[in-house]
N, C-alpha and C positions, 0 to 999 in steps of 0.2 A: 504494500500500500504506500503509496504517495506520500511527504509532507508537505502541508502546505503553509504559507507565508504569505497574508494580505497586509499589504503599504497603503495606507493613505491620506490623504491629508487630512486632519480632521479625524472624525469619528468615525469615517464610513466605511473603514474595512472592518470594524468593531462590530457595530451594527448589520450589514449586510451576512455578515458569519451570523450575526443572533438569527436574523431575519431566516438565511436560508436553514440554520439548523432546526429554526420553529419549522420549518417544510418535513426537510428528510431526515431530521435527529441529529443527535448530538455526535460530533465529530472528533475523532482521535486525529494528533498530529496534525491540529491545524491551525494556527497563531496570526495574530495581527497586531500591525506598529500602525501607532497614530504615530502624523507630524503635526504636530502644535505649535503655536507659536511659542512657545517657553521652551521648545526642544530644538537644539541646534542639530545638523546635520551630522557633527560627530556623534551626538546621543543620537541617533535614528541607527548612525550606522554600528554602535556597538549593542545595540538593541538586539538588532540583527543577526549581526555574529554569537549574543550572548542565545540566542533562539537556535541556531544555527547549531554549536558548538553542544549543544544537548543535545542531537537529532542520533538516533542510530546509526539510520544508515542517509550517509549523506549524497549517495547519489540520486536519490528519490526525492530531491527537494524541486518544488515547483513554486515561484515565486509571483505572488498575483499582485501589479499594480493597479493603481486608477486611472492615472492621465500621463500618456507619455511626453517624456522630458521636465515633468515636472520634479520637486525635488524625490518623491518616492522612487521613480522608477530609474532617477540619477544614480541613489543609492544604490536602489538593484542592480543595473550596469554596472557600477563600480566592484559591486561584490562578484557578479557575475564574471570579470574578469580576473578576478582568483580564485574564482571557483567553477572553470568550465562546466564542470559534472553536471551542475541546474540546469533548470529551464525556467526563464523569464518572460513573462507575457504582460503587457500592459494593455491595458485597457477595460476591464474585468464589471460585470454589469451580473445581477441577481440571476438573470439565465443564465448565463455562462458557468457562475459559480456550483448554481447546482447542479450541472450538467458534469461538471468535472468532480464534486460531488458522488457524483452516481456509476462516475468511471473511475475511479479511485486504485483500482487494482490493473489499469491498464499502466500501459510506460510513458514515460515523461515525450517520450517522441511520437508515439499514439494519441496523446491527450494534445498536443502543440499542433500536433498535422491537425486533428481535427475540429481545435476552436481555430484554425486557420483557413479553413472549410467555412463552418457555419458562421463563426462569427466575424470576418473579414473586416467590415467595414467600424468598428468597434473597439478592435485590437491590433497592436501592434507584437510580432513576433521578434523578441528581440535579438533572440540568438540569429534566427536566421536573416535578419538585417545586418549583424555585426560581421557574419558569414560572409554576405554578399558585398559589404563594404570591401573587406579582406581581399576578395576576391579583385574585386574593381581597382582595388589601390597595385596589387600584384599585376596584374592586365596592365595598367603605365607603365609602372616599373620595369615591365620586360619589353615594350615599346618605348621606353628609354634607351633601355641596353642596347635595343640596334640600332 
C-alpha cells in the first residue's frame, strides 16, 4: 500500500483527507502539511522529511499537492529531487483523492499514468515534466556538441 503526503496551503489538505475519509474510511499512511502563514518554508520542509523519515517503506511514497508552483509543490520538487523513488503530482481535487484512495494497492507508476488519464487538465505530473525537461535540456546539449 501507498503513503500518502497532502501539501497545502492553508487547511485544505487537512480537510479534504477529513472530507474524503468521511466517504471511504479512515486511512492508514496518509498525512498532511498545512502552509500557514507562521510556517516558513524550512518548517514545511522539515515537516516533511520528519513524515517522511517514519515511512516504512519509502519507495511507496506518493506526494499530493494543490497548486503547482506554489510554495507546496516547491517543496515537493525540492524533496523530490533527493528522493527520486516518489511520485509527485500537483494539483489534487476531492475526486482525485478518492480515486487514488480506492487504488491504494496499485504502484506509484499505475496511480501517476492514471490520474494523468483522467485527470489531465487539473494536475500537473511532476516527475514526468522534470523527465521531459531533462530530456529537452540533453537534446541542446548534444546539438551543441556538433
Amino acid at each position: 500500500m501507498i503513503n500518502i503526503i497532502l501539501i497545502s496551503h492553508g487547511y485544505y489538505a487537512r480537510e479534504a483527507l477529513a472530507s474524503a475519509e468521511m466517504i471511504v474510511g479512515k486511512q492508514e499512511d496518509c498525512y498532511s502539511i498545512s502552509v500557514t502563514d507562521d510556517k516558513g518554508l524550512d518548517r514545511v520542509e522539515q515537516d516533511l522529511l520528519n513524515i517522511y523519515s517514519q515511512l516504512e517503506d519509502k519507495r511507496k511514497v506518493l506526494i499530493l499537492c494543490d497548486i503547482f508552483g506554489g510554495t507546496p509543490s516547491n517543496t515537493a520538487v525540492r524533496f523530490l529531487m533527493n528522493h527520486p523513488e516518489i511520485q509527485v503530482i500537483s494539483g489534487f481535487n476531492l475526486p482525485m483523492l478518492l480515486d487514488i484512495f480506492l487504488s491504494r494497492d496499485s504502484s506509484l507508476k499505475d496511480i501517476a499514468s492514471r490520474m494523468n488519464t483522467v485527470y489531465t487538465d487539473t494536475m500537473v505530473d511532476i516527475n514526468k515534466l522534470l523527465s521531459k525537461q531533462e530530456e529537452e535540456e540533453l537534446v541542446i546539449e548534444e546539438s551543441i556538441e556538433l
